[in-house]
Backbone bond lengths (Angstrom), bond angles and torsions (degrees), N, CA, C in turn:
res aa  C-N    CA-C-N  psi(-1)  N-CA   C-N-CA  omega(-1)  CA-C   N-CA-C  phi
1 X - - - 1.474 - - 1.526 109.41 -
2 X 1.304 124.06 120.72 1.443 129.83 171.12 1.488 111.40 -55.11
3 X 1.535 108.33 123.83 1.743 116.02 149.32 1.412 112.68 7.39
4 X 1.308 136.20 125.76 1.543 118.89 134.38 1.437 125.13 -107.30
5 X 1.552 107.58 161.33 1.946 86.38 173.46 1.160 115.57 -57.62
6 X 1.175 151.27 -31.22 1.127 140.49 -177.93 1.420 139.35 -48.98
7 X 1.494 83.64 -37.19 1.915 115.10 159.20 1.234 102.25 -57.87
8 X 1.716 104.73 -75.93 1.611 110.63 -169.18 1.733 136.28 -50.61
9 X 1.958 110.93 -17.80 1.060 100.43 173.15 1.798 86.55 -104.85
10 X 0.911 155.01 83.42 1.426 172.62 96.24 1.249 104.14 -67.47
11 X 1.395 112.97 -71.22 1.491 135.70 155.43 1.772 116.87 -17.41
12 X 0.898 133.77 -75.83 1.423 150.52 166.46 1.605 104.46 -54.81
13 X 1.241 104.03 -57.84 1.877 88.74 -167.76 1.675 96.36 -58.27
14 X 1.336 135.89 -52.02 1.889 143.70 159.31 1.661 89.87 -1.29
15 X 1.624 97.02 -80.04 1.444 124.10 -149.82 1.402 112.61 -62.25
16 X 1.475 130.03 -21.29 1.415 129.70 -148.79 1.863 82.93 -110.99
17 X 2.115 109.28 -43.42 1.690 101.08 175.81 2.107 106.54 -66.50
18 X 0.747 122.39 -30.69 1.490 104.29 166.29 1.072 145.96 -78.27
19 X 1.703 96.82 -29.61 1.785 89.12 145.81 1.370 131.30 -77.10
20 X 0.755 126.36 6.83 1.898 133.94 -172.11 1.580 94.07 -96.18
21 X 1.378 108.05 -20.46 1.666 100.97 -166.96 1.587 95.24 -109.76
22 X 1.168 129.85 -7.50 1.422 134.21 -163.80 1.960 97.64 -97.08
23 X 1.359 93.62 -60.81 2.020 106.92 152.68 1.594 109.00 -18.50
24 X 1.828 102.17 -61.38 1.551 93.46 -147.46 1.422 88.04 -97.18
25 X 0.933 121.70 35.76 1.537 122.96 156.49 1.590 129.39 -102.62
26 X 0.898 89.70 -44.55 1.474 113.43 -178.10 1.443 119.73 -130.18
27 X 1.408 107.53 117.76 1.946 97.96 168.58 1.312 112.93 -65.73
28 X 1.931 129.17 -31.37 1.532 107.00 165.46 1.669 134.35 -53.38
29 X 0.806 100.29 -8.25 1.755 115.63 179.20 1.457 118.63 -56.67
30 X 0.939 135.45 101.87 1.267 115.16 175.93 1.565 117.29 -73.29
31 X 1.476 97.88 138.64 1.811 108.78 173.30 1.411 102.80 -75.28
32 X 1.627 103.38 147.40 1.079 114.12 -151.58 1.517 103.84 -150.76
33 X 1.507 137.53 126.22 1.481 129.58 166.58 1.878 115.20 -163.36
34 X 1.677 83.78 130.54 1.516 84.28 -178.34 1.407 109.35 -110.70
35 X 1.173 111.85 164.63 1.482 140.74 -166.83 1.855 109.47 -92.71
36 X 1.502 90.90 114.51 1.452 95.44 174.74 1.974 122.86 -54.02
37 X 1.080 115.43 168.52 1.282 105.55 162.88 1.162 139.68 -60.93
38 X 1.099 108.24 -47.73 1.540 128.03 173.09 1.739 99.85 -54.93
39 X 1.386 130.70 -25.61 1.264 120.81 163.77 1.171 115.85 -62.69
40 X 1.767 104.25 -80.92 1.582 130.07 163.31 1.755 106.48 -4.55
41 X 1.483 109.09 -62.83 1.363 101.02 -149.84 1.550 102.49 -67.41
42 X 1.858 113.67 -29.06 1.383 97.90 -179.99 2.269 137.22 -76.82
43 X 1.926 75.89 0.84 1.639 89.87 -172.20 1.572 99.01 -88.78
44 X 1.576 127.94 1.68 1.369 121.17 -155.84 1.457 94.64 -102.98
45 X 1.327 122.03 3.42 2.060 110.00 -169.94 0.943 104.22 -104.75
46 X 1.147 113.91 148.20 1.596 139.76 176.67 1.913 104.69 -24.74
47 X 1.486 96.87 138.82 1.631 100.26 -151.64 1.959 88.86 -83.06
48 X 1.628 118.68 1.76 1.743 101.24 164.26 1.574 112.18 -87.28
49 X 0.941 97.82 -25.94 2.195 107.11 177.02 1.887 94.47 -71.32
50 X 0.844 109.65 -60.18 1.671 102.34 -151.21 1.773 114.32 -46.33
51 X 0.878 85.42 118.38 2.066 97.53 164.72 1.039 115.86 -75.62
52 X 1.330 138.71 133.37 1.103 126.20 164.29 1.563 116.98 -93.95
53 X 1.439 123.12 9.06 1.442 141.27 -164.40 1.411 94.79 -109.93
54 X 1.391 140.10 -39.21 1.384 142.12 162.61 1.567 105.10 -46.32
55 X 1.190 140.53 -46.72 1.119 109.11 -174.49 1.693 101.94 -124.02
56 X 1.082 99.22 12.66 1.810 105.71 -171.12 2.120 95.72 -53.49
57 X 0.937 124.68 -51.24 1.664 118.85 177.60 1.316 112.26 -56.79
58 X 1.444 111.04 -44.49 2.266 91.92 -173.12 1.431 96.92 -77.62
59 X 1.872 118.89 -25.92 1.723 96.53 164.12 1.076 117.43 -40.37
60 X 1.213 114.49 -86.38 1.445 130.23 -161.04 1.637 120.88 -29.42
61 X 1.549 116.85 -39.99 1.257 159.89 167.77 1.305 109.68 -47.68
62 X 1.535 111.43 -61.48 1.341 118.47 160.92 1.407 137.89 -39.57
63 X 1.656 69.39 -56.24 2.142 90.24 172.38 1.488 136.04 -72.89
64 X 1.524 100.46 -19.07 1.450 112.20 173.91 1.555 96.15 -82.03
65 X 1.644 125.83 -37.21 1.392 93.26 -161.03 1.753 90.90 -100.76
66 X 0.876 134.20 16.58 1.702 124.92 163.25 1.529 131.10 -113.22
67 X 1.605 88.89 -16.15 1.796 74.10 -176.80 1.350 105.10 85.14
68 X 1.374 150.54 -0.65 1.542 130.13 -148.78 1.442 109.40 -83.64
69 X 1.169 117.29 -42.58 1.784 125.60 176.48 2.343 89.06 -53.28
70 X 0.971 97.05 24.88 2.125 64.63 164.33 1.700 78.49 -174.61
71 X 1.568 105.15 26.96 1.776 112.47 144.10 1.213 108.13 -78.11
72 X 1.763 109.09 179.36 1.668 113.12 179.13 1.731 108.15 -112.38
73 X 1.045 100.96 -25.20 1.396 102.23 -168.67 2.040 83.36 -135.41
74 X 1.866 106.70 131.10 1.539 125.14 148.44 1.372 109.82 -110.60
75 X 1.272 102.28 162.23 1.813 126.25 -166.52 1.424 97.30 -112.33
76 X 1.302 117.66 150.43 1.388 118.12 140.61 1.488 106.84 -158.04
77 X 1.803 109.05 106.55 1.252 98.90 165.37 1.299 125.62 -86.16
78 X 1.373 110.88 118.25 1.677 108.69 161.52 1.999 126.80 -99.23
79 X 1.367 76.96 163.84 1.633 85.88 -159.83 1.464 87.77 -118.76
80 X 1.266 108.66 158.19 2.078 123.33 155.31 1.719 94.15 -157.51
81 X 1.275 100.45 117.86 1.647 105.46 161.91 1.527 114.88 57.73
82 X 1.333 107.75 40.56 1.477 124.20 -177.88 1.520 117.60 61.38
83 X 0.982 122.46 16.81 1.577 144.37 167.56 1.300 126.97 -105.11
84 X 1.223 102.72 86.71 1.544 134.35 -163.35 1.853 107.01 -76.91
85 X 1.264 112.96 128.05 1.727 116.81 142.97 1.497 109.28 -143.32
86 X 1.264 112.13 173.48 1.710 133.37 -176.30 1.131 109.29 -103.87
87 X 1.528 115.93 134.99 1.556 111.39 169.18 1.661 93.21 -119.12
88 X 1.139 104.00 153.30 1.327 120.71 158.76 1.588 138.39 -122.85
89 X 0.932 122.20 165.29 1.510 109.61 -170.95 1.881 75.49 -145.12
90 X 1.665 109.32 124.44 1.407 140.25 176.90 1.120 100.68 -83.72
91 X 1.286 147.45 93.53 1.615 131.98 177.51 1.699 112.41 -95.18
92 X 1.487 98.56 3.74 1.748 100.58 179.22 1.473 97.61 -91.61
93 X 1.185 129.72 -40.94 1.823 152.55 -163.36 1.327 113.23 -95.64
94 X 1.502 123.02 -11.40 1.489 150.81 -151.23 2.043 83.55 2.08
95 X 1.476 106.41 112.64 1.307 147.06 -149.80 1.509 120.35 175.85
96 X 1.493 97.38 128.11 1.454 89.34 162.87 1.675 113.43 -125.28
97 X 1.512 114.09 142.93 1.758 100.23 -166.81 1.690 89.01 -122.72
98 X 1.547 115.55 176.54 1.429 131.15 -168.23 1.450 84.45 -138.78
99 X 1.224 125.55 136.86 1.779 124.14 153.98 1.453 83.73 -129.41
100 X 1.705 101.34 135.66 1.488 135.59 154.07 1.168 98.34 -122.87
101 X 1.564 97.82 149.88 1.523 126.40 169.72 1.366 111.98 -78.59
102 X 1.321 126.04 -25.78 1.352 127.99 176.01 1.572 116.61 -128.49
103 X 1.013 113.12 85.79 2.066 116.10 -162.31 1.569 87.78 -83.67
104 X 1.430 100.33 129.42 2.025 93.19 143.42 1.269 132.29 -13.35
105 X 1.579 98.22 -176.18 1.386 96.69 172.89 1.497 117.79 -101.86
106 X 1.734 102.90 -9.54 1.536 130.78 175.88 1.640 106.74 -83.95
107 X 1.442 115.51 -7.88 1.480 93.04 -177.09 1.548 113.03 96.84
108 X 1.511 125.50 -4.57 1.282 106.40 -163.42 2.062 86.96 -125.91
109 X 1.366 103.35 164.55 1.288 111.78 176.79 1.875 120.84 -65.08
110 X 0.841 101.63 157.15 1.814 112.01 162.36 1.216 111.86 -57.06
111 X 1.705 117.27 -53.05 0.918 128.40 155.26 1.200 151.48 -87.52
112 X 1.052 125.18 49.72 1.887 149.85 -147.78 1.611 88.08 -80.87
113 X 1.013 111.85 -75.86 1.834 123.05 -161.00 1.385 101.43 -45.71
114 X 1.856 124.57 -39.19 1.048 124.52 -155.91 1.993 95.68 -86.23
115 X 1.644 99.26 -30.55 1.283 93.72 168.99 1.006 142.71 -72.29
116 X 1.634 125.76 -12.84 1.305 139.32 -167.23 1.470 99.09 -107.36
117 X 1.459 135.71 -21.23 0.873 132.00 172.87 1.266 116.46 -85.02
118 X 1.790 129.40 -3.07 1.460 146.48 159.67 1.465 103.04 -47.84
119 X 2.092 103.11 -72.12 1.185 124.73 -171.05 1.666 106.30 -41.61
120 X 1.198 108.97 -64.17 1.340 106.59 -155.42 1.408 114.76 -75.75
121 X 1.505 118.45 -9.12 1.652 131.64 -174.58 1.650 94.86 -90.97
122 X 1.143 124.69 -38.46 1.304 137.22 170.09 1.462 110.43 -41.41
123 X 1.500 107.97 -81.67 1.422 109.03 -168.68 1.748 118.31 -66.89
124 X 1.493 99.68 -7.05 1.665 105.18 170.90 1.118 97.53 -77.79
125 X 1.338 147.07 -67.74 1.046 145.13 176.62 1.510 130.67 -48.26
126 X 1.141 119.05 -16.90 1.507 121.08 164.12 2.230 111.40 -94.26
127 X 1.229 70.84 -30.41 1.846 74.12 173.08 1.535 104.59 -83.61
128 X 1.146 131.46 -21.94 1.513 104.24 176.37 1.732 112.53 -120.96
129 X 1.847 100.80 24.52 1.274 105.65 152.39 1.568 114.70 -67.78
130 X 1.039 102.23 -47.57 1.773 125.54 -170.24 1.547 97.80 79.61
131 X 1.351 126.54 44.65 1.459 118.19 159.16 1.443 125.94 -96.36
132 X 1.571 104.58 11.87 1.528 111.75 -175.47 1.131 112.08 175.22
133 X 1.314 115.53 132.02 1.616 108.52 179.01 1.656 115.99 -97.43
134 X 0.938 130.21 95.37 1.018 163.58 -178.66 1.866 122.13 -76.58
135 X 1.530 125.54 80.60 1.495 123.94 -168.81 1.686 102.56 -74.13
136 X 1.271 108.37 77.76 2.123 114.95 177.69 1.700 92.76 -56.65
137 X 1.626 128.26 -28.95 1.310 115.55 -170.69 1.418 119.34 -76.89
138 X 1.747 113.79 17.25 0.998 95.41 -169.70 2.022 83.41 -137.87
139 X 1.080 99.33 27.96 2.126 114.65 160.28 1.222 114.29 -80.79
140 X 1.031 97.49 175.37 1.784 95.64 178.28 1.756 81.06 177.63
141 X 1.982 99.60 142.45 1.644 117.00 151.95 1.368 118.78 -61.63
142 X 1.384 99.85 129.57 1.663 108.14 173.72 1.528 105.37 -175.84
143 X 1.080 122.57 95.69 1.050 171.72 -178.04 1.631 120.40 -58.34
144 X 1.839 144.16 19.33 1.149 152.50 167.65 1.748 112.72 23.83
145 X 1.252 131.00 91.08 1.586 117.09 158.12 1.692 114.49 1.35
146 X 1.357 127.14 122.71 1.383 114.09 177.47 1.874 86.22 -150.53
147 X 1.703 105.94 160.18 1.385 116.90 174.88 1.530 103.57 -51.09
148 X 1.782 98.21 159.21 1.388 111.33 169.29 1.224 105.53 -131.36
149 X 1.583 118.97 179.64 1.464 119.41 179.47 1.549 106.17 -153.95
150 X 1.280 118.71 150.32 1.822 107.03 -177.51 1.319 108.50 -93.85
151 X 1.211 136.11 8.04 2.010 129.37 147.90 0.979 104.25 -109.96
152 X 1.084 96.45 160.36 2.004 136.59 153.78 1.457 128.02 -65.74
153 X 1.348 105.81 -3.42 1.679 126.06 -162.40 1.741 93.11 -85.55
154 X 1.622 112.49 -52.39 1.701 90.62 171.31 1.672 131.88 -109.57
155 X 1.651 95.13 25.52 1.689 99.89 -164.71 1.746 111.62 -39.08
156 X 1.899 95.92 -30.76 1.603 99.28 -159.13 2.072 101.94 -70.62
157 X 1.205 112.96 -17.68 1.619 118.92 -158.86 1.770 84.67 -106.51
158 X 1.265 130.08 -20.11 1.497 113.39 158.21 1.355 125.22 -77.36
159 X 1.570 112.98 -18.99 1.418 111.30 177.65 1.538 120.78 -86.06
160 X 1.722 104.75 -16.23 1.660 123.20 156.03 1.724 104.66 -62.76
161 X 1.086 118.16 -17.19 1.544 109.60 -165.25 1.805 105.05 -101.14
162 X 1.302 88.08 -32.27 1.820 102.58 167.67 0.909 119.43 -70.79
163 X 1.576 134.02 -30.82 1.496 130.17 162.07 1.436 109.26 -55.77
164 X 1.747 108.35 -61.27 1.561 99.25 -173.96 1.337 121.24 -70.80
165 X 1.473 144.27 2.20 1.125 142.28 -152.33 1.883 110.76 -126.56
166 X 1.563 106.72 -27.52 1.332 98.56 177.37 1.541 108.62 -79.57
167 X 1.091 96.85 142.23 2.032 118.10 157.61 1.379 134.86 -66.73
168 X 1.601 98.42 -15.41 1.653 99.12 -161.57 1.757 108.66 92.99
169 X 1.129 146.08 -11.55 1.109 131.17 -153.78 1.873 79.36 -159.89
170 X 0.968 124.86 -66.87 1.819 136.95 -171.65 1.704 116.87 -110.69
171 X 1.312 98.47 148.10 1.439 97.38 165.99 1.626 98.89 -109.04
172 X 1.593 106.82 137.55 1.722 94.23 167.21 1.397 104.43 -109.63
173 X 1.698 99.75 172.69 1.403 126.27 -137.49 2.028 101.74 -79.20
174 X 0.938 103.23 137.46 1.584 109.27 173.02 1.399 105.72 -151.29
175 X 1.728 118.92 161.42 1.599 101.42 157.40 1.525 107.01 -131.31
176 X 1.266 110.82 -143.34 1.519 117.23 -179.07 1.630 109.05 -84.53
177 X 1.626 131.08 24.08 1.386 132.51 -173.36 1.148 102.03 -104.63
178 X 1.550 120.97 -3.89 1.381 109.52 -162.23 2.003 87.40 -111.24
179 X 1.084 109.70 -4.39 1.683 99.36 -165.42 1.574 101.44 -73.49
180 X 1.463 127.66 -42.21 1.797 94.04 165.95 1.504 140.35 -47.09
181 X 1.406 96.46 -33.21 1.640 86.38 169.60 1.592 116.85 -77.97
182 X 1.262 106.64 -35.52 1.560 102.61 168.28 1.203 130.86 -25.79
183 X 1.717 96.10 -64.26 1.171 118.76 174.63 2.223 116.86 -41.61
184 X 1.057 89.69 -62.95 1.747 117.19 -179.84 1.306 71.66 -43.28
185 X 1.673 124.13 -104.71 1.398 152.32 -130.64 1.848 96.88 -40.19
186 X 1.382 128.29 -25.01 1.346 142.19 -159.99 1.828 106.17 -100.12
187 X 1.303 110.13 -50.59 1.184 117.38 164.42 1.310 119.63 -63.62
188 X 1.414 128.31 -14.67 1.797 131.90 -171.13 1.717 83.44 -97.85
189 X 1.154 127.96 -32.82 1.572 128.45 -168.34 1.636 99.85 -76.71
190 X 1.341 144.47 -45.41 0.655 167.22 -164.99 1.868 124.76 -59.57
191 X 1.672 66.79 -51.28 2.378 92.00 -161.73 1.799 91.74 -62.09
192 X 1.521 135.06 -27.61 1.679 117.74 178.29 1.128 118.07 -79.25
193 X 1.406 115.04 15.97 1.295 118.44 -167.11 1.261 112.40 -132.45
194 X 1.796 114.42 85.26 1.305 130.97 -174.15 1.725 107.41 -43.51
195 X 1.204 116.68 -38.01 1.719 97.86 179.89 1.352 125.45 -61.05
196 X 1.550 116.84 -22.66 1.321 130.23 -173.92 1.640 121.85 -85.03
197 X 1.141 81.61 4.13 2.004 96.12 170.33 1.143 125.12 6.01
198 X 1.270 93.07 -68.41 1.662 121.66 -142.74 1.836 88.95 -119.45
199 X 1.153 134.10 -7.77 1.746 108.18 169.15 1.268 82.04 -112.60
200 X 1.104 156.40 24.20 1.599 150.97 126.33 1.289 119.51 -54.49
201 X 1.193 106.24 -60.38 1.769 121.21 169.75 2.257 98.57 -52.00
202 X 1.361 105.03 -55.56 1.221 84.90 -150.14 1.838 95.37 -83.53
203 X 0.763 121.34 -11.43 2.026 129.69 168.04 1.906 97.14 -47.91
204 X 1.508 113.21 -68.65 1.460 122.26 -179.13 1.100 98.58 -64.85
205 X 1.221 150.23 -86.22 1.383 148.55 -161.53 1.791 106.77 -24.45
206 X 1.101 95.89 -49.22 1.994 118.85 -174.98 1.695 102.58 -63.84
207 X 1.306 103.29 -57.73 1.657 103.37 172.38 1.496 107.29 -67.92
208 X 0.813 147.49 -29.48 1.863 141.50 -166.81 1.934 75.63 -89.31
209 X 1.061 148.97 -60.40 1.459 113.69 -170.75 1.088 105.08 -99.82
210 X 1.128 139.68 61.67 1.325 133.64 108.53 1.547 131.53 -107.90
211 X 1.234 94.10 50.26 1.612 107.05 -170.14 1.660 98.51 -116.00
């Protein structure tokens, strides 16, 4: 069974409290925070539709209670039609990278348009927050070597593996052997959390057939 957001910002809220605690441990740590869906989905539309006043309050909201603009590394997973990749925005490298699980044969994403229209809805929206001044003219795409896989069946549980696995500088090496336990390890995170019912049920259901 493919990822859903529902999983994935479960997923992220996990990911954003362990790095905050991994941070305040260590200054080598890199700070780290990803973007729920309900964000994501509004930075992904075409850059003549996008408002930046539609979501300009849960920004702001965000930012007062995280700190993320004076993180090193932001997330944004986006989804279309259960076909998941990660964008990132490098703020130590000022870079922005895309990891797909399945790249062309050119190198560029499935979802390119949906990604470039992240970038650029992004930095409108942080530039006319006025919560940071931020030089985007001096970013650039570049994109780190990262694993691939020949389906679409786990792009969404490789782009969970791309959050935890890049450095900022490298992605390290994993493949598709580790996605049953993933899988498990996500559903055990999951089961105290009466809202998640039902992508609990369908996470196990997904692992028992693929056995």
């Amino acid at each position: 069974m493919p990822l859903d957001s529902q999983v994935m910002d479960v997923w992220t809220e996990k990911f954003n409290r362990e790095a905050a605690l991994l941070a305040a441990k260590s200054n080598r740590s890199k700070k780290k925070y990803a973007f729920s869906q309900h964000m994501v989905v509004k930075l992904i539309i075409d850059l003549a539709t996008f408002n930046p006043n539609e979501c300009m309050k849960d920004f702001k909201s965000a930012v007062s209670k995280s700190k993320m603009l004076k993180d090193d590394l932001l997330y944004f997973p986006v989804v279309k039609d259960y076909y998941w990749i990660v964008c990132f925005v490098n703020l130590v490298h000022k870079q922005y990278h895309i990891f797909d699980s399945l790249l062309k044969a050119d190198g560029s994403s499935k979802l390119q348009e949906a990604a470039n229209n992240l970038f650029t809805n992004f930095r409108r929206l942080v530039n006319e927050s006025g919560l940071a001044k931020i030089d985007y003219s001096l970013y650039n795409l570049s994109t780190p070597d990262h694993p691939q896989h020949k389906t679409t069946f786990d792009c969404g549980f490789f782009s969970l593996l791309y959050m935890d696995h890049f450095t900022g500088k490298v992605m390290a090496e994993f493949d598709d052997k580790v996605i049953p336990d993933l899988r498990k390890y996500i559903a055990s995170s999951l089961i105290n959390n009466r809202d998640n019912a039902e992508s609990v049920e369908r996470l196990m259901d997904a692992e028992l057939q693929s056995k």
